[in-house]
VOKOL-149578 format. One record per atom (N, C-alpha, C): atom name; chain; x, y, z. Coordinates in nm, 4 decimals, decimal comma, always signed. Layout:
N
+------+-------+----------+----------+----------+
: atom : chain :        u :        v :        w :
+------+-------+----------+----------+----------+
:   CA :     A :        X :        Y :        Z :
...
+------+-------+----------+----------+----------+
//
This chain:
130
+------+-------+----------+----------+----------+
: atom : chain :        u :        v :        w :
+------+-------+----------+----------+----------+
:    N :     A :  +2,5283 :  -2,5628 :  -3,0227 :
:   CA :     A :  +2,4586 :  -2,4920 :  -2,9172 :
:    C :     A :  +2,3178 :  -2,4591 :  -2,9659 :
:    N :     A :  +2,2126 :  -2,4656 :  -2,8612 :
:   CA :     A :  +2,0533 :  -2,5164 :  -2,9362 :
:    C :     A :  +1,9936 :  -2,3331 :  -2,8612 :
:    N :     A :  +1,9976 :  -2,2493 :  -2,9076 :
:   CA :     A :  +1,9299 :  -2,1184 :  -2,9002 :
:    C :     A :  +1,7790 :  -2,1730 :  -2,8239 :
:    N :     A :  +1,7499 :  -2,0476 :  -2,7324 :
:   CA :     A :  +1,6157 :  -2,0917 :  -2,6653 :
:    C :     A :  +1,5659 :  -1,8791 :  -2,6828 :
:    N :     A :  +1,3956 :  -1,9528 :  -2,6793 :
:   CA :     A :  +1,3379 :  -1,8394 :  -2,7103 :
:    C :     A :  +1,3360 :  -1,8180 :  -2,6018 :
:    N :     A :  +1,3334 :  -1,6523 :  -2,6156 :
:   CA :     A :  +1,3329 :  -1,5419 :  -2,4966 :
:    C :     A :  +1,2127 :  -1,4584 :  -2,4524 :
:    N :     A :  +1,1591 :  -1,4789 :  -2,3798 :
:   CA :     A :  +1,0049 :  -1,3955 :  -2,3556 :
:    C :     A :  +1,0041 :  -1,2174 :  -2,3350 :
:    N :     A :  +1,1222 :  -1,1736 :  -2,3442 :
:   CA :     A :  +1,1361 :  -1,0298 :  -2,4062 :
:    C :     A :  +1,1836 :  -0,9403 :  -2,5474 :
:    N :     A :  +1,1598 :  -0,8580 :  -2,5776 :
:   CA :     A :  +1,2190 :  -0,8369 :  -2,6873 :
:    C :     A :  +1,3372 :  -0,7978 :  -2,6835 :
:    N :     A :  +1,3940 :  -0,7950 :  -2,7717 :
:   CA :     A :  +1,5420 :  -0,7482 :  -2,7468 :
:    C :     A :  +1,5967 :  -0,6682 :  -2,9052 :
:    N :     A :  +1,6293 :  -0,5440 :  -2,9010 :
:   CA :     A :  +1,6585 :  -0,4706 :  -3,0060 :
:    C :     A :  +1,8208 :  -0,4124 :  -2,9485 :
:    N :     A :  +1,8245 :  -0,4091 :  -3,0683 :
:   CA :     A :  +2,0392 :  -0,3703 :  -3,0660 :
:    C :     A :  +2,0969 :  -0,3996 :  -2,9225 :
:    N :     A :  +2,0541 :  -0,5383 :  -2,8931 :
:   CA :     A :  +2,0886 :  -0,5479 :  -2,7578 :
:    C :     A :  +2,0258 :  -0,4868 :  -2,6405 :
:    N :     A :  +1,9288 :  -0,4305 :  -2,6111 :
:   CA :     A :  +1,8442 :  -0,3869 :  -2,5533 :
:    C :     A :  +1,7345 :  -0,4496 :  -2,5101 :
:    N :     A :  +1,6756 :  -0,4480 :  -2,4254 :
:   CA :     A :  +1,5514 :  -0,4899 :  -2,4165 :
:    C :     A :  +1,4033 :  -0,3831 :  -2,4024 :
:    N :     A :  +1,3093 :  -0,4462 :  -2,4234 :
:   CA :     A :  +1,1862 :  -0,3410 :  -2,4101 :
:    C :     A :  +1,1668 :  -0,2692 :  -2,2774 :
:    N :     A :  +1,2435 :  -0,3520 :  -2,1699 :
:   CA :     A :  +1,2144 :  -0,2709 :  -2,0158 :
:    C :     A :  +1,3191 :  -0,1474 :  -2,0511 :
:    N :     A :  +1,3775 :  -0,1674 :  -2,1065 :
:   CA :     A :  +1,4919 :  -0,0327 :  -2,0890 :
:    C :     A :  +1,4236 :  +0,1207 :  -2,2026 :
:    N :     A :  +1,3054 :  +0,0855 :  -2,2863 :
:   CA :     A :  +1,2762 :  +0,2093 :  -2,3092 :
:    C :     A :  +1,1512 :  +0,3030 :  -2,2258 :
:    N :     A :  +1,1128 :  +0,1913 :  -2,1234 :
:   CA :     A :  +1,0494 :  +0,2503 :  -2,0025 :
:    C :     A :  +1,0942 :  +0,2678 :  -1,8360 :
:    N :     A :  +1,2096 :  +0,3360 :  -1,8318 :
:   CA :     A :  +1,2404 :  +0,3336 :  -1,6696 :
:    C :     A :  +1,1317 :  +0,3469 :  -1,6282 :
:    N :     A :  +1,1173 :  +0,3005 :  -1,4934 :
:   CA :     A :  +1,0664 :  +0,2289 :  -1,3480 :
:    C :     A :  +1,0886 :  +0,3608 :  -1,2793 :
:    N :     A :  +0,9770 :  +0,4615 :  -1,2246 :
:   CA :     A :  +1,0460 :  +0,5176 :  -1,1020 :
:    C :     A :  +1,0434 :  +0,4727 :  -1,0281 :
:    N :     A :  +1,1471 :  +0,5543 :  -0,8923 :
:   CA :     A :  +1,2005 :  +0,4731 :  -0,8434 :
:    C :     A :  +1,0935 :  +0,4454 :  -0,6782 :
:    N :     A :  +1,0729 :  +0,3409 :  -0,6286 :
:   CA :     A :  +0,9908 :  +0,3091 :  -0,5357 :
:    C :     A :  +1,0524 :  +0,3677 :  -0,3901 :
:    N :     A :  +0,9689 :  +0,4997 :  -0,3381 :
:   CA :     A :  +1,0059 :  +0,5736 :  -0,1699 :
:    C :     A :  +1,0281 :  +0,4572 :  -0,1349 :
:    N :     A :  +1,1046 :  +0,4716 :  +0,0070 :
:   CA :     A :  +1,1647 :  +0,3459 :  +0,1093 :
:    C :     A :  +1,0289 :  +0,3442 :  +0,1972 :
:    N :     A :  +1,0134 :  +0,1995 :  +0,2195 :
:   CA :     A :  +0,8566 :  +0,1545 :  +0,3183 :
:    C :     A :  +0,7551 :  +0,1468 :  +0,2014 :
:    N :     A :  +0,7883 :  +0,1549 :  +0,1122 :
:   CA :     A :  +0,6705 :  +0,1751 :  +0,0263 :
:    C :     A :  +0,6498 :  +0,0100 :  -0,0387 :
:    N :     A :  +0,5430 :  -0,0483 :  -0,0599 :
:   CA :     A :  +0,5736 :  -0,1703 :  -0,1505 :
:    C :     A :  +0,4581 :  -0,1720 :  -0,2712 :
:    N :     A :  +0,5003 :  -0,2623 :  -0,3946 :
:   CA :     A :  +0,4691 :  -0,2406 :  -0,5398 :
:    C :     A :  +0,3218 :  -0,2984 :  -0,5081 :
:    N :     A :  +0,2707 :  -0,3210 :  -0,4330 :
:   CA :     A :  +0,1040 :  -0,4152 :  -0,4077 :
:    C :     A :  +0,0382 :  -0,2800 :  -0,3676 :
:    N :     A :  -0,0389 :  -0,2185 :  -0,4639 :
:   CA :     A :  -0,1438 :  -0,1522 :  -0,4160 :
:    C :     A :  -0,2546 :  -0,2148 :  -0,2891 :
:    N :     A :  -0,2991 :  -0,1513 :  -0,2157 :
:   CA :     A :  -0,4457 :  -0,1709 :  -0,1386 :
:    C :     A :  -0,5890 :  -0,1477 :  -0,2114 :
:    N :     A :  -0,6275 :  -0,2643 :  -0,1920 :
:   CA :     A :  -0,7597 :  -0,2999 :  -0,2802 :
:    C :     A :  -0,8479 :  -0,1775 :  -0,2647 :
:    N :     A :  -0,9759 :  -0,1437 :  -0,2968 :
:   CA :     A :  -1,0783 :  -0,0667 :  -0,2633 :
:    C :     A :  -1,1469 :  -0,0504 :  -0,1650 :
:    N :     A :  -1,1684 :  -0,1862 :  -0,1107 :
:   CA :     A :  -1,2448 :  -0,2144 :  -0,0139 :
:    C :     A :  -1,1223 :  -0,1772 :  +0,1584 :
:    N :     A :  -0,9960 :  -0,1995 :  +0,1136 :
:   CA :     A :  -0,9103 :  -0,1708 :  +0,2245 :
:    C :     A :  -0,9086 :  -0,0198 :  +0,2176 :
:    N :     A :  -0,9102 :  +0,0424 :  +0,1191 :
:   CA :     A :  -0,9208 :  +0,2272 :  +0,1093 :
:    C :     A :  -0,9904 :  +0,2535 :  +0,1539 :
:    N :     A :  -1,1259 :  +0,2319 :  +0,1153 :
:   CA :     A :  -1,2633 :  +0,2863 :  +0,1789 :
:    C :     A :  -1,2473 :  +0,2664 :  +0,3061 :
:    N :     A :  -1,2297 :  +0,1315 :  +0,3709 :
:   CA :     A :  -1,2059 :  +0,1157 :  +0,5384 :
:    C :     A :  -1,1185 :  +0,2270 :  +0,5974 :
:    N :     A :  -1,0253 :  +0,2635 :  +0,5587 :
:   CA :     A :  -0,9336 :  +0,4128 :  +0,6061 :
:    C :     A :  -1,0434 :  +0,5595 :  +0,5819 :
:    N :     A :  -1,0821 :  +0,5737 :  +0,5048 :
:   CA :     A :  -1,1202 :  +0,6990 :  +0,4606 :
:    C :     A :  -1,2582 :  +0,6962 :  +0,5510 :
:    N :     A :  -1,3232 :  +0,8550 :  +0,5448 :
:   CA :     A :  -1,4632 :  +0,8666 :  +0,6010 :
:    C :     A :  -1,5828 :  +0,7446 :  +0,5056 :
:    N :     A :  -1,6615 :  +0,7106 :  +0,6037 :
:   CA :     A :  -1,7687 :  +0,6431 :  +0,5395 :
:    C :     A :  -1,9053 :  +0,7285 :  +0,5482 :
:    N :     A :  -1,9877 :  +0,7100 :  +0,4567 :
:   CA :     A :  -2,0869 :  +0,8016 :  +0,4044 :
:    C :     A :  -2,0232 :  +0,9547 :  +0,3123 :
:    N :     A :  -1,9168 :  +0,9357 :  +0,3118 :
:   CA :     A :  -1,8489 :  +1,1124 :  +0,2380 :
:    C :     A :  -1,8985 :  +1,0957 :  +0,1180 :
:    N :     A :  -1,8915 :  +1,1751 :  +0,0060 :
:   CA :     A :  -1,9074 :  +1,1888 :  -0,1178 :
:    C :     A :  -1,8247 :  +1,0904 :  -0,2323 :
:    N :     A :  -1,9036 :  +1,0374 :  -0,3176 :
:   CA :     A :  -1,8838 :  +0,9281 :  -0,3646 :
:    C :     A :  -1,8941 :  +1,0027 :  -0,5248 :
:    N :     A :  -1,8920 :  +0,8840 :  -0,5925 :
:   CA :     A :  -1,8807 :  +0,9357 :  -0,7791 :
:    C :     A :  -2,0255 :  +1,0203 :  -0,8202 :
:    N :     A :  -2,1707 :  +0,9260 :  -0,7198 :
:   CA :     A :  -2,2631 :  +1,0284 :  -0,7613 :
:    C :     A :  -2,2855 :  +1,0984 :  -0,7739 :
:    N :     A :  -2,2208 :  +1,2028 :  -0,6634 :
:   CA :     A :  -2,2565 :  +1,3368 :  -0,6558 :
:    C :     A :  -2,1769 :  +1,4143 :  -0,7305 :
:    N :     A :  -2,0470 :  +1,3860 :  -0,8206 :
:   CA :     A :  -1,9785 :  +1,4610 :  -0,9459 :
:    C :     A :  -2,0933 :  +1,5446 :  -0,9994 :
:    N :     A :  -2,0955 :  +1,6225 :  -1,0212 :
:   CA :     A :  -2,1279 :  +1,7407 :  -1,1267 :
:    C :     A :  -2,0781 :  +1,6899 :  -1,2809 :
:    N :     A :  -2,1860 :  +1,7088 :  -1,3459 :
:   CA :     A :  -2,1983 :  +1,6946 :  -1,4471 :
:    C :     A :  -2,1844 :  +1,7775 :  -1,5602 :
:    N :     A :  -2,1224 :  +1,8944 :  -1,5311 :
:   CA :     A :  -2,1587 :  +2,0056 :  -1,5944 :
:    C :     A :  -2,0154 :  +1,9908 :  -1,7119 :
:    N :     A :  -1,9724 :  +2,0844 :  -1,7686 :
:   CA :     A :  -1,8829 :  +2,0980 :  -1,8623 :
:    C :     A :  -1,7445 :  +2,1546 :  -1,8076 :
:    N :     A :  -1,7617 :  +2,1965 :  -1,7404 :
:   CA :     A :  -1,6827 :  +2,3167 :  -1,6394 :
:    C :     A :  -1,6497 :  +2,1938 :  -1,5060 :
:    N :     A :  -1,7174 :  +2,1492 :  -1,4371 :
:   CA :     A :  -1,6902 :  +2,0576 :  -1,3368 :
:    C :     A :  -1,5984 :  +1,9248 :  -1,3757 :
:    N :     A :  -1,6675 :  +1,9199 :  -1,4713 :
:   CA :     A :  -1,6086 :  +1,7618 :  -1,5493 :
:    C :     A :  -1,4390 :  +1,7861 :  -1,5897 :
:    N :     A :  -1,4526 :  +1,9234 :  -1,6836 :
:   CA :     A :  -1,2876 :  +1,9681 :  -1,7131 :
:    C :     A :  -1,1782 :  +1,9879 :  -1,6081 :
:    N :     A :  -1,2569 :  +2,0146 :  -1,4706 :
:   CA :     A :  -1,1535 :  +2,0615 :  -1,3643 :
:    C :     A :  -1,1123 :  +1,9219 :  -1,2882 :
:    N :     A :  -1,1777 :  +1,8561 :  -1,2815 :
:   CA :     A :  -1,2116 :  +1,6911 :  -1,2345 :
:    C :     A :  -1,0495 :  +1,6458 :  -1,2879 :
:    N :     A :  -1,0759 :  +1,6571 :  -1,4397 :
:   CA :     A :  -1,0004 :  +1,5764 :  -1,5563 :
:    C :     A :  -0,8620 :  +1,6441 :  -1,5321 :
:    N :     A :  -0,9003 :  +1,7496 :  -1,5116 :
:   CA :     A :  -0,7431 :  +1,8693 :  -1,4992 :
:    C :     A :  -0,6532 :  +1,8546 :  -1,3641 :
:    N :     A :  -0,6981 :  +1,7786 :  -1,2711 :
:   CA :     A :  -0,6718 :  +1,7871 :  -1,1482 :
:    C :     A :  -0,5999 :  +1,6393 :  -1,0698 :
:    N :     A :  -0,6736 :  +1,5630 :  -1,1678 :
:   CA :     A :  -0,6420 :  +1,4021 :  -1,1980 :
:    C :     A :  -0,5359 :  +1,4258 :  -1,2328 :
:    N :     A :  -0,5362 :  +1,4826 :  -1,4008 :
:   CA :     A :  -0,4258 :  +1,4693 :  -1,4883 :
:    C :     A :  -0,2880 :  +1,5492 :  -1,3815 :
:    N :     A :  -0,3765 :  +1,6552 :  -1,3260 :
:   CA :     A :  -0,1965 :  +1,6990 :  -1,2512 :
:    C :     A :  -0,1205 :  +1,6095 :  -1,1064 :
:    N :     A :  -0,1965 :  +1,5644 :  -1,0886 :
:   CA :     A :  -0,1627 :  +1,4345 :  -0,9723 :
:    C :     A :  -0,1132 :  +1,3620 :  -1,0325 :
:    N :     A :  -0,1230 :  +1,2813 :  -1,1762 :
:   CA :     A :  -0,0459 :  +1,1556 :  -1,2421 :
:    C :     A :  +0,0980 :  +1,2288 :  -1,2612 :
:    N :     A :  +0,0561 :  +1,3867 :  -1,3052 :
:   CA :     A :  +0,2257 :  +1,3993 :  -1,3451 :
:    C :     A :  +0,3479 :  +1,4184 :  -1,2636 :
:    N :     A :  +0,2894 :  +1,3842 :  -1,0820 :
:   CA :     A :  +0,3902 :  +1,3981 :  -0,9558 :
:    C :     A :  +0,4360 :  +1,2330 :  -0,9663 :
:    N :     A :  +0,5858 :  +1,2598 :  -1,0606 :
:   CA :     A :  +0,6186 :  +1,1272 :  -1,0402 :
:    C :     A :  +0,6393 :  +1,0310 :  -0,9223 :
:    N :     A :  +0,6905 :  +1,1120 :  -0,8150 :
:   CA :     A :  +0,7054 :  +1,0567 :  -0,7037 :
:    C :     A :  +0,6081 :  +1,0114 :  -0,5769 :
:    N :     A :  +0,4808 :  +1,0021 :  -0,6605 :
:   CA :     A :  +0,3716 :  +0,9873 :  -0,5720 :
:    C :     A :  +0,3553 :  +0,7727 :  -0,5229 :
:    N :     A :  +0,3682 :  +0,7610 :  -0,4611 :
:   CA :     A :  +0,2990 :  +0,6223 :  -0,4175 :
:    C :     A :  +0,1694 :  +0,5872 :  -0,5222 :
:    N :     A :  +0,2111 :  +0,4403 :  -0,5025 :
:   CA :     A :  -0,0100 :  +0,4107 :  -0,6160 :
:    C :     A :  -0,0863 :  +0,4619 :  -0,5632 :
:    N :     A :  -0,0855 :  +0,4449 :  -0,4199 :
:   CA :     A :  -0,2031 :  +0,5114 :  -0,3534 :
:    C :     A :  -0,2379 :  +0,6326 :  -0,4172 :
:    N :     A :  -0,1673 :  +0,7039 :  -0,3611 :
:   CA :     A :  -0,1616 :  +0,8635 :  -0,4292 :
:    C :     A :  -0,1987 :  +0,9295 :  -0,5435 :
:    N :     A :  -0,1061 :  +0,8318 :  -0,6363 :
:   CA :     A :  -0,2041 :  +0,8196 :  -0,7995 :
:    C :     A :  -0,3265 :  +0,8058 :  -0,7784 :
:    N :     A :  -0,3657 :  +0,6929 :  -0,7157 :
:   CA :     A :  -0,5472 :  +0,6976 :  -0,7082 :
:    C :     A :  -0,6343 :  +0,7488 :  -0,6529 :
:    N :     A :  -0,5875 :  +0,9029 :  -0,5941 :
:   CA :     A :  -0,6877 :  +0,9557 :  -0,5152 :
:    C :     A :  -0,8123 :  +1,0061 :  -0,6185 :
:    N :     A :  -0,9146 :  +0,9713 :  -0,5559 :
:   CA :     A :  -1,0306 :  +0,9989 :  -0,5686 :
:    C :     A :  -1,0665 :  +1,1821 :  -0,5964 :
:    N :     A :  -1,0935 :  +1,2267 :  -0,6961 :
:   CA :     A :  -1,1007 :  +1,3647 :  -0,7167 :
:    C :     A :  -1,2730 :  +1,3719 :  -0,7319 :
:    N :     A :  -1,3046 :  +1,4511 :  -0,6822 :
:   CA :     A :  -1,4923 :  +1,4807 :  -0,6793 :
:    C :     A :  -1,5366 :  +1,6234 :  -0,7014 :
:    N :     A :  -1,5658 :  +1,6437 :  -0,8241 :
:   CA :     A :  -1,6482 :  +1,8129 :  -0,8144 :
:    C :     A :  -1,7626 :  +1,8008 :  -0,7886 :
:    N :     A :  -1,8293 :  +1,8703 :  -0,7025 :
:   CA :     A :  -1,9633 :  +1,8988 :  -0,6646 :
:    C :     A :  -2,0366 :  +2,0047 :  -0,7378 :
:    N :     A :  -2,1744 :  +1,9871 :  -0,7704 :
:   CA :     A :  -2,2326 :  +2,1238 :  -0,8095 :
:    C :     A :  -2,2606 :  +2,2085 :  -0,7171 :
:    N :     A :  -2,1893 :  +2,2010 :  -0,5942 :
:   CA :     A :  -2,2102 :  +2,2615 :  -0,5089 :
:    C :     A :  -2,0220 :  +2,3504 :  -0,4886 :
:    N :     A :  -1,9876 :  +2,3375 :  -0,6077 :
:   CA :     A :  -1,8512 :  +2,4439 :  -0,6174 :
:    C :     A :  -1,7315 :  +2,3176 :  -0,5256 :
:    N :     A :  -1,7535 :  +2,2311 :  -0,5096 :
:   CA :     A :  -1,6724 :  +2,1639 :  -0,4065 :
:    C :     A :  -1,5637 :  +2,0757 :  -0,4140 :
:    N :     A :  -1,4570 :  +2,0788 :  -0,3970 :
:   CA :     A :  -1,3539 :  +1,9313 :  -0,4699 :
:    C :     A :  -1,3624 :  +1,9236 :  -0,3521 :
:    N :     A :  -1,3348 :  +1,7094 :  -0,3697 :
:   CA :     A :  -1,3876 :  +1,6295 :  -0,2517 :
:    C :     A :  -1,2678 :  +1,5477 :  -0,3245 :
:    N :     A :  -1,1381 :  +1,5560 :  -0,2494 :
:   CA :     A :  -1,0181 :  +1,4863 :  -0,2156 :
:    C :     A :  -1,0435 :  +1,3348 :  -0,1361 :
:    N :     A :  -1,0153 :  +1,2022 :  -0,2344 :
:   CA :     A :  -1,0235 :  +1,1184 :  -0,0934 :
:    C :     A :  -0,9752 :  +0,9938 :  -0,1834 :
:    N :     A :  -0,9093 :  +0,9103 :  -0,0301 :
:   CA :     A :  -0,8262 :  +0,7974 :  -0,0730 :
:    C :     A :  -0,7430 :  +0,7975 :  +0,0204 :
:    N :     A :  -0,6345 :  +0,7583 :  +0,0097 :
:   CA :     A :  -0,5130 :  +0,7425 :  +0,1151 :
:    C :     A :  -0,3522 :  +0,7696 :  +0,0144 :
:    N :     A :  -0,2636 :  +0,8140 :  +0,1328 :
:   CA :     A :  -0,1179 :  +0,9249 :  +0,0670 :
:    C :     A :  -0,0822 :  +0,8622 :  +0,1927 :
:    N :     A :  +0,0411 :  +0,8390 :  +0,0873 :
:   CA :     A :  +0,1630 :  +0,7554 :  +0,1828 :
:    C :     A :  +0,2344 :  +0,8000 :  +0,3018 :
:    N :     A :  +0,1730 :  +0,9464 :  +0,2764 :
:   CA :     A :  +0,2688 :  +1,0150 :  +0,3688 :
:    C :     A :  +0,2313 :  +1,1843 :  +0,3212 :
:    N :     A :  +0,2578 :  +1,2714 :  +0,4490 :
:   CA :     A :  +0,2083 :  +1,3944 :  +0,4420 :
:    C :     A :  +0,2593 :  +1,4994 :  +0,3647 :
:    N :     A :  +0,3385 :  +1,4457 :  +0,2991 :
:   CA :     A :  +0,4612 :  +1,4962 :  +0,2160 :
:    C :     A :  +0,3784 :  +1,4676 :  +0,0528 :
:    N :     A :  +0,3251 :  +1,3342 :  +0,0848 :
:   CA :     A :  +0,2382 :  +1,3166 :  -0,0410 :
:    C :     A :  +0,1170 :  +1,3916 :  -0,0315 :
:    N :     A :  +0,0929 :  +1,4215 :  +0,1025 :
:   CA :     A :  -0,0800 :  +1,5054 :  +0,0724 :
:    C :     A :  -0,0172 :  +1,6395 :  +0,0410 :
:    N :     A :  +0,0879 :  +1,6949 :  +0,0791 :
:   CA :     A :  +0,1386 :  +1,8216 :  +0,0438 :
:    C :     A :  +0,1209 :  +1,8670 :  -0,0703 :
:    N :     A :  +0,1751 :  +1,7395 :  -0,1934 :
:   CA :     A :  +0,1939 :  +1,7510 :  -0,3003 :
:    C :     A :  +0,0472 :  +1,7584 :  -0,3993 :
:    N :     A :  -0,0359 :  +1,6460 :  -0,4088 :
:   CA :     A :  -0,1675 :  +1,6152 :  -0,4384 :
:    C :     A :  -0,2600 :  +1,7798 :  -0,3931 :
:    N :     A :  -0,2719 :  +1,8201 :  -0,2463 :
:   CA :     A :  -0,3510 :  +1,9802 :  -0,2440 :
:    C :     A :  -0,2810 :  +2,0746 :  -0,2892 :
:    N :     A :  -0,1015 :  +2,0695 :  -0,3296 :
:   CA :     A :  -0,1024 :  +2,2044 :  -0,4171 :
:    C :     A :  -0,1744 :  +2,1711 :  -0,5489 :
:    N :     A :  -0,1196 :  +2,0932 :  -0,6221 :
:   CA :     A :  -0,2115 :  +2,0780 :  -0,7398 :
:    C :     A :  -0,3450 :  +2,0903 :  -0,7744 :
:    N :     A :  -0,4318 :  +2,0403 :  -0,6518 :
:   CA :     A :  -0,5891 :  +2,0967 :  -0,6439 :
:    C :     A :  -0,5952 :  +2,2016 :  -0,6150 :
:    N :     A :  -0,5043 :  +2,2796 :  -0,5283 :
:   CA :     A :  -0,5426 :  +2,4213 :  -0,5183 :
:    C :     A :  -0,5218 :  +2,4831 :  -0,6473 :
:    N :     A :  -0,3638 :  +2,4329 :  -0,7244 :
:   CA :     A :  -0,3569 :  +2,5553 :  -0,8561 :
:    C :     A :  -0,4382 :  +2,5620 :  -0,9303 :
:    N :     A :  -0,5171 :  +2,4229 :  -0,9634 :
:   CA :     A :  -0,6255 :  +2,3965 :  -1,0369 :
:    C :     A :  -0,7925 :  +2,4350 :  -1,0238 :
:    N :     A :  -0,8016 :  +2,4343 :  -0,9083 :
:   CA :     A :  -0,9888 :  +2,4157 :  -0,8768 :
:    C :     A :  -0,9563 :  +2,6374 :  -0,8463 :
:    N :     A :  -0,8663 :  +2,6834 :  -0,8336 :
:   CA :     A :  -0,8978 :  +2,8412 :  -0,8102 :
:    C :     A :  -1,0421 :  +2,8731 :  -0,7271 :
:    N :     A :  -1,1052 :  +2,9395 :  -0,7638 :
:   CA :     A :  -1,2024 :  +2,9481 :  -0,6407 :
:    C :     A :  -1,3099 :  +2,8260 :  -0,5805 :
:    N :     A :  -1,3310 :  +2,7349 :  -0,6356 :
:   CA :     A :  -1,3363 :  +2,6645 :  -0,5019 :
:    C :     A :  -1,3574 :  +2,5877 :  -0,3965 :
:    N :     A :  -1,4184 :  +2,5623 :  -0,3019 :
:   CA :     A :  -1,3723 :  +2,5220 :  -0,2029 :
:    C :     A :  -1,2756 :  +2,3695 :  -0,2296 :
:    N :     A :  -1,1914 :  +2,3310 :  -0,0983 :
:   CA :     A :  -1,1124 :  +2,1834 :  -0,0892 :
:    C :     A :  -1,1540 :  +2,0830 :  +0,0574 :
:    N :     A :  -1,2490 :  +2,0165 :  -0,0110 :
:   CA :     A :  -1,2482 :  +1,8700 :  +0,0980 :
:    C :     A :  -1,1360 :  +1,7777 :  +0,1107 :
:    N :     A :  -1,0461 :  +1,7918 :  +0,2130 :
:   CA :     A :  -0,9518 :  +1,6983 :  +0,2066 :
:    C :     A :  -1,0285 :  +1,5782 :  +0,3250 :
:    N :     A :  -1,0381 :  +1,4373 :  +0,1982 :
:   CA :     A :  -1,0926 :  +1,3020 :  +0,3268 :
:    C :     A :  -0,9805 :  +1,2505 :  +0,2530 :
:    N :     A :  -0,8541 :  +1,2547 :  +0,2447 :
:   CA :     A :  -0,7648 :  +1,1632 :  +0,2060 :
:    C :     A :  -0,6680 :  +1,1310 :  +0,3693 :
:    N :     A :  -0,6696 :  +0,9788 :  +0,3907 :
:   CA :     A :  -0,6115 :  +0,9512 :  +0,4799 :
:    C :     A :  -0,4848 :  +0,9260 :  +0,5146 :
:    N :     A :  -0,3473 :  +0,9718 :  +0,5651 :
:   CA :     A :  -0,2457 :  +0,9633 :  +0,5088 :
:    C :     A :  -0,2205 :  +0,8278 :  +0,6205 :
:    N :     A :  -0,0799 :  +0,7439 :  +0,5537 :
:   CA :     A :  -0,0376 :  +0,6276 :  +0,6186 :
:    C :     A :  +0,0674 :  +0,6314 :  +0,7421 :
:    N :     A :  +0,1739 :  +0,7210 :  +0,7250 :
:   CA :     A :  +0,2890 :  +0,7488 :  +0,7714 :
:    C :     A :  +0,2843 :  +0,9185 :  +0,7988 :
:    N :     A :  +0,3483 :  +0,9382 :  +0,8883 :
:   CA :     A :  +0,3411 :  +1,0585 :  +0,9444 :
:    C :     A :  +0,4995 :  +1,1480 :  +0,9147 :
+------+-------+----------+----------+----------+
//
């Protein structure tokens, strides 16, 4: 019997997919993100874009802090993962992108609210499903 190489690894019988579960994909949902150019077409045109981020030390950390708490809602759609987070030097988070569903924008503005504290919240995130 002539052994054939295997294009995964395999340890004590295991393979490498098994030390990273997959969450698990909402129903209607599919693994093909929407390009950029299909996001932007949903969302407001002319809204606030990467330029106008604040640059400051304080803006930049809340930016980073606010991102980081959106990646850790496992159950978010890609979309969702990729919403667009914007501090303004004008005190402002500028929410935008598209959420699978309103259940996902639910989730994404508590986290900007616990985070950005005083303030203000631009929500231009467009949701898909109602």
């Amino acid at each position: 019997m002539k052994l054939q190489a295997r294009p995964h690894l395999s340890i004590g019988g295991l393979t490498a997919l098994a030390f990273f579960p997959l969450a698990p994909i909402p129903s209607g949902q599919s693994l093909t993100p929407r390009n950029a150019a299909e996001n932007n077409s949903l969302c407001y045109s002319g809204a606030e874009d990467f330029s106008t981020q604040s640059r400051t030390k304080e803006d930049l950390r809340m930016a980073r802090e606010i991102r980081s708490g959106i990646l850790t809602i496992r159950d978010l759609s890609m979309d969702g993962h990729n919403i667009e987070v914007i501090v303004t030097a004008d005190r402002e988070v500028v929410l935008r992108g598209v959420a699978f569903s309103h259940d996902e924008l639910k989730k994404i503005i508590a986290i900007t609210k616990r985070c950005a504290g005083q303030y203000s919240i631009k929500n231009l995130v467009k949701t898909l499903k109602y």
